[in-house]
C-alpha positions, 0 to 999 in steps of 0.5 A: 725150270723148277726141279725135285729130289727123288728117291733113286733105286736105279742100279748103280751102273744105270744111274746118271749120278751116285745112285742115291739122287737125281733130279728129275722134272717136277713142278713142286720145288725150284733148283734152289730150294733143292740145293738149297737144302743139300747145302743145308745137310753138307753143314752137319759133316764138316770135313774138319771133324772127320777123323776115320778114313777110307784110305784113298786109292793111291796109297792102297794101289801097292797093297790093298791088304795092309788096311783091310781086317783079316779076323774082326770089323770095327765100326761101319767100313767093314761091318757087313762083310760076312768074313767077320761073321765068326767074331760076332759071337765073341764080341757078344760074350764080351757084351755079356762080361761088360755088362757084369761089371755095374749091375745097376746099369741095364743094356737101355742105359748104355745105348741112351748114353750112345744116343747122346753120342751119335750125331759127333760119332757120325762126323768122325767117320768121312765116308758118308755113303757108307754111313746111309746104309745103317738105320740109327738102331743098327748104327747104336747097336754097332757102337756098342758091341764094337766098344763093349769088345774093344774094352774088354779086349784090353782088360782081358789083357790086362787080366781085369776080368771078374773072379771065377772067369778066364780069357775069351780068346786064347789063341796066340794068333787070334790075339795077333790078328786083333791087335793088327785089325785094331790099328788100321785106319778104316777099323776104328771107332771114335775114342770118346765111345771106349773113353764113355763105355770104359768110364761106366764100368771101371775100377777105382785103379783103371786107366783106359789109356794107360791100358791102349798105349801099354798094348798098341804102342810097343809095337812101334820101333824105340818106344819105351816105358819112359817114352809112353809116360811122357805121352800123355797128352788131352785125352779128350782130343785123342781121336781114336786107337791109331792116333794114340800110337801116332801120339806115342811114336812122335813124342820125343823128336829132337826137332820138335814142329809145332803140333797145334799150327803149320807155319806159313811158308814161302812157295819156294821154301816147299819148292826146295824142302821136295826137292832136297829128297828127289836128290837124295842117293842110296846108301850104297852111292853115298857109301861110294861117296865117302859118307859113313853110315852109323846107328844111334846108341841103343844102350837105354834099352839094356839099362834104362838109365838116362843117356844120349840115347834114351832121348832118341826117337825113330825121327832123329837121323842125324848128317855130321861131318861125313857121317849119317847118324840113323836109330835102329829100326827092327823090320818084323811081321806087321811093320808095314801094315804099322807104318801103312797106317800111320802115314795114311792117318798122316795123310788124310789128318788136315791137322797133322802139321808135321808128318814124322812117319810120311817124311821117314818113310820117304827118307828110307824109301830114297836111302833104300833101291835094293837088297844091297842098300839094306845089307849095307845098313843091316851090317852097320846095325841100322836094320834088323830084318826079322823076316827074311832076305833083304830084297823083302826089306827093300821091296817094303820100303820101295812100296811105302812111298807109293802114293804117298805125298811129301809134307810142305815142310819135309823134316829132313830137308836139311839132313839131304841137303847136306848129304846132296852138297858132300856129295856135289864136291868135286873130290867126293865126286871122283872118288865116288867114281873110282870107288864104284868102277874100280873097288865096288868087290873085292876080287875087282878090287885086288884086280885093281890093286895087282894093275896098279902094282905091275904098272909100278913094277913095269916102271921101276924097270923102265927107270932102272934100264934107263940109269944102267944105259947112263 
C-alpha cells in the first residue's frame, strides 16, 4: 500500500517514531520511493567522516559532567543552552579583534569561505538531530563566532594581539575554565575551520598548530618541548583541538602500533589480550607477591638532555624480572575530564587503531582497588596526588574504566601476562599468602616475629631438658 513522508510536529512523548517523520496512509508515493529517498539522504552522512561525538551513555553514567562545558559552548551540542548566554559577548569582541587583523576582507567574505566549508563540517559531527535544529545561516554564523574565538583565544595567549589593545579575558579562572571546555569531545569544531580562519588573517611568523599544542598539550602527563616537535604530523588530517592533544600524547610510545590499519587478528588472540587484564591484581596483591614496583627516570625533566628517560611516554610501563617499571603520573584538578575525553574520542574513532589512553586507563583502573593501592605507588614516586586523599585518586581511576570497553589488541597484554604467570608460581603463591596473613602491618608483623621466636625459645628448652635427662 503506497505510503508518504510527512512533516510531524507531534510532541515527542506522543509520536510513533523520533518526532521528526512518520509514514502516514496516503496515495502519492510507494513505500520504496519513500525509503528510497532516505537512503538516498543516509549517503551524505557517512559514519566514517564523523569525527565530534555526542558521548555515549555508558561512559557518561559515572560523571556526566566531565563532557559538559561549565563557562563556554563551541560548535552545535551545547549552542542553545543559555548557561553559556554570558560568553556570546566576549565571543563577539573577539569577532571584532579578527576582523582588524585584514581590513580588506569584510564579515561576507569569511562567511562565503564558510560557505564552501559547510557540507564536510556538516559530516564531522554525528549527531544529525541536533544538526536539524539550525537553519544554514544560523549554523554560518555559529561556525564563525565559535572560530573567530577560538582563534583569537590562542593568539591572545600568545600575546598576538594588535598595538594599543590588551587581553579580553583576564581572569585566571575564566581561562582555566576555557582551556577545559575546549578539550571536551562534544565542544569542538572542525579543525579545517580555525586552519581556514587563522590562515585568512595570520602573520608572515604564525603557526596555528604550534600555538594549539604549546597551549593544550602541557596539560598531559610527560609531554615536553622535544615530545610536541616530533608531533607534527599532516595538518590537514588533524580532525580537531582534542585530537591534537591525542596525537601529542601518543607520540612516542616505545611499542609503537601502526596508526594507519588495525592487523587482523585471530579470534582468540582478542579472547586472550581481554583476558590477560581481568586477571591482573592490584598493586598491593602483587606487592605481596613478590613483585617490585618502580617509576621511570624523570631526570629529562630537569635537564632536558637526552637519556633513558627522555624516550619515555606515559605508555611505556615495563614487567622485567619481578619488576614493574611505571612513568610518573601527576593526578591534578582536571585529570580526569583530560583523560575522559581522550578515551571517549578513542572510543568513538573507527580510526583509532591502537587505543593508548582506553588501554592505560584500563591497566590503572586494574592495578589500582583502594587508597592503599595508591599509597603504594605514590610512595614509590609512580603517583603524585595533587588533590587530595588518596581514596579520591582510586575513586577517579576506579570510575575511568566505567563503560569503557578494551582495544581488540590490548597493549598491555604482555605486560599482564607475565605479571599473571609470576604470580601463578607456587612459591610466589605462598609467599603471597604469608605475607598477606602473617606481615600485611607491622604490629601484626612483630606479633608474627615474637611467635616465631618464643617458639624457638620453647624448643631450644625442650632440647636442652632432653640432653640434661641424658
Amino acid at each position: 500500500m503506497p505510503y508518504e513522508i510527512e512533516n510531524d510536529r507531534t510532541p515527542l512523548n506522543e509520536a510513533t517514531t523520533n518526532g521528526q517523520d512518520r509514514l502516514v496512509l496516503q496515495t502519492n508515493k510507494s513505500a520504496k520511493e519513500i525509503f528510497d529517498e532516505r537512503f538516498k539522504d543516509l549517503n551524505k552522512w557517512s559514519t566514517k567522516s564523523c569525527t565530534i561525538f555526542k558521548v555515549n551513555a555508558g561512559l557518561r553514567r559515572s560523571n556526566s559532567d566531565a563532557y559538559t562545558p561549565l563557562l563556554i559552548s563551541i560548535g552545535p551540542y551545547h549552542k542553545k543552552n543559555p548557561q553559556f548566554c554570558s560568553m556570546e559577548n566576549y565571543k563577539l569582541r573577539y569577532l571584532q579583534r579578527f576582523l582588524q587583523r585584514n581590513k580588506e576582507i569584510d564579515v561576507e567574505s569569511y562567511i562565503r569561505e564558510l560557505e564552501k566549508l559547510k557540507d564536510e563540517v556538516l559530516k564531522c559531527y554525528d549527531d544529525k538531530g541536533e544538526l536539524g535544529s539550525y537553519t544554514s545561516s544560523q549554523f554560518l554564523e555559529m561556525l564563525l563566532l565559535d572560530g573567530c574565538f577560538v582563534v583569537e583565544y590562542l593568539r591572545e595567549v600568545f600575546k598576538i594581539f594588535p598595538e594599543r589593545e590588551d587581553k579580553i579575558i583576564n581572569a585566571d579562572w575564566m581561562v582555566n575554565l576555557i582551556d577545559r571546555d575546549l578539550l571536551l569531545l562534544e565542544n569542538q569544531l572542525p579543525f579545517l575551520v580555525l586552519t581556514k580562519l587563522h590562515d585568512m588573517t595570520k602573520y608572515p611568523t604564525e603557526s596555528f598548530i604550534k600555538m594549539v599544542k604549546y597551549n593544550f598539550c602541557g596539560s598531559l602527563p610527560r609531554v615536553t618541548p622535544k615530545f610536541l616537535n616530533e608531533a607534527n604530523g599532516n595538518v590537514k588530517a588533524i580532525k580537531h583541538l582534542l585530537q591534537v592533544v591525542h596525537m601529542c600524547g601518543t607520540c612516542r610510545p616505545e611499542k609503537h602500533y601502526s596508526l594507519t590499519f588495525e592487523p587482523e587478528l585471530e579470534p582468540q588472540i582478542i579472547k586472550d589480550a581481554n583476558l590477560w587484564h581481568d586477571l591482573m591484581r592490584s598493586a598491593t596483591e602483587l606487592d605481596e607477591a613478590g613483585i617490585n614496583f618502580s617509576k621511570v627516570s624523570e631526570i629529562y625533566r630537569m635537564l632536558g638532555e637526552d637519556n633513558e628517560g627522555d624516550s619515555t611516554s606515559l605508555f611505556d610501563i615495563k614487567y622485567v624480572n619481578g619488576r614493574m617499571k611505571i612513568p610518573c603520573f601527576e593526578v591534578v584538578n582536571g585529570t580526569e575530564t583530560v583523560l575522559r575525553n581522550l578515551v571517549a574520542y578513542e572510543q568513538h574513532s573507527s580510526d583509532v587503531y591502537t587505543k593508548y589512553f582506553t588501554d592505560y586507563v584500563i591497566f590503572m583502573d586494574r592495578l589500582i582497588n583502594s587508597a592503599e593501592d595508591v599509597k603504594l605507588l605514590r610512595l614509590k614516586g609512580i603517583i603524585r596526588n595533587r588533590i587530595g586523599d588518596d581514596s579520591d585518586v582510586a575513586s577517579i581511576f576506579n570510575k575511568l574504566g566505567d563503560g569503557v570497553i578494551p582495544s581488540s589488541n590490548f597493549y598491555y597484554k604482555e605486560e599482564c601476562k607475565k605479571v599473571v604467570e609470576h604470580c601463578n608460581k607456587r612459591w610466589n603463591r605462598r609467599m603471597a599468602n604469608l605475607r598477606h596473613n602473617y606481615f600485611n602491618g607491622p604490629w601484626v608483623g612483630l606479633s608474627t616475629a615474637a611467635a616465631v621466636f618464643l617458639l624457638a625459645l620453647t624448643l631450644m628448652q625442650t632440647v636442652l631438658t632432653f640432653i640434661s635427662t641424658l
